[in-house]
C-alpha positions in Angstrom: 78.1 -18.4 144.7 77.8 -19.6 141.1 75.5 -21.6 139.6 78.0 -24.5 139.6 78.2 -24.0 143.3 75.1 -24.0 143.4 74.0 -27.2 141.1 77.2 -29.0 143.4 75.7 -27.9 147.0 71.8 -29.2 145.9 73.0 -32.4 144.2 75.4 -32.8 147.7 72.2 -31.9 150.2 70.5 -34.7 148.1 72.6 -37.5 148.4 73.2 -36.1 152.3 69.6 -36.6 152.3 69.7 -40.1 150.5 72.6 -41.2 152.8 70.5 -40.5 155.7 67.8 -42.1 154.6 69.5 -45.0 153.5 71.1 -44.8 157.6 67.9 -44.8 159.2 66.7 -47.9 157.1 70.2 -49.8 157.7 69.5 -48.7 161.4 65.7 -50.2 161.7 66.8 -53.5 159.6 69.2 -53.5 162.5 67.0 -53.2 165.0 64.6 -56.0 163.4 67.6 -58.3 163.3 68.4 -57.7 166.6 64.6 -58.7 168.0 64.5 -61.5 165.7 68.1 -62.5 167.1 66.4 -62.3 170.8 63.2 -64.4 169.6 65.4 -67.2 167.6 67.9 -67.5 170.9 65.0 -67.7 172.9 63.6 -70.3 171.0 66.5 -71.8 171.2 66.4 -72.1 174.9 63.1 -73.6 175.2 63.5 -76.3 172.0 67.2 -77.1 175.0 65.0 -77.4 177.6 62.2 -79.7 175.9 65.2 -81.4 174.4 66.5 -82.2 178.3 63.1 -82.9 179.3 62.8 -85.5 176.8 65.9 -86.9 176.9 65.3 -87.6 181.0 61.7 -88.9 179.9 63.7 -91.1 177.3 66.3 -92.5 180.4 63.3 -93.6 182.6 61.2 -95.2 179.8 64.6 -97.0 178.7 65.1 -98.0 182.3 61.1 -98.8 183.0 61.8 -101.0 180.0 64.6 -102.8 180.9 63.1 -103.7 183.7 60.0 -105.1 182.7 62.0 -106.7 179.7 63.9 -108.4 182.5 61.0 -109.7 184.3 59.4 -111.1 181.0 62.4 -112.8 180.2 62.8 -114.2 183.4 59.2 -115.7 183.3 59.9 -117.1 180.0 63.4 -118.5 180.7 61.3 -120.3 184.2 58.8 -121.4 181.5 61.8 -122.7 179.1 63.7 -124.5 182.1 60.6 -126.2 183.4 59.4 -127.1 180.1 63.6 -128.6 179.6 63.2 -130.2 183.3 59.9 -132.1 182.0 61.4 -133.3 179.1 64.8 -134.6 180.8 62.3 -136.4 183.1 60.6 -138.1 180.3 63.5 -139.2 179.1 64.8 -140.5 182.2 61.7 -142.5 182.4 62.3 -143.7 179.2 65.2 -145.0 180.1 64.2 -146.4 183.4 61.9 -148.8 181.2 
């Protein structure tokens, strides 16, 4: 072999070298991606399940709610009514005078 041949084959079994190198880091930032991929989807899967949980806890305090609203309101529109009945009384006295 000549010296060219030579010079070619070391600068070649260099960048072999290089390439490889470069391979195995392509080939660990893979592997990195790939766990962080498993912890994100995970992740993922537990901020779905809190988000169902919550939702359901949302539903029954929205219904717990409506239903207590309800019996406010009801109490208040007995207190309204009476209050209306006394006055429509007062004025039928009134009247009676």
């Amino acid at each position: 072999m000549t010296e060219d041949h030579q010079r070619l084959l070391a600068v070649f079994e260099v960048r072999v070298r290089d390439l490889m190198r470069l391979c195995d880091q392509q080939n660990q930032k893979i592997s990195e991606l790939e766990n962080l991929l498993v912890q994100k989807e995970n992740e993922q899967k537990e901020a779905a399940q809190s988000i169902s949980e919550l939702k359901v806890k949302c539903d029954n305090l929205l219904t717990a709610r409506v239903v207590s609203v309800s019996e406010e309101e009801i109490k208040s529109a007995k207190m309204r009514l009476s209050k209306l009945v006394r006055e429509v009384d007062k004025c039928i006295a009134l009247l009676n005078e």
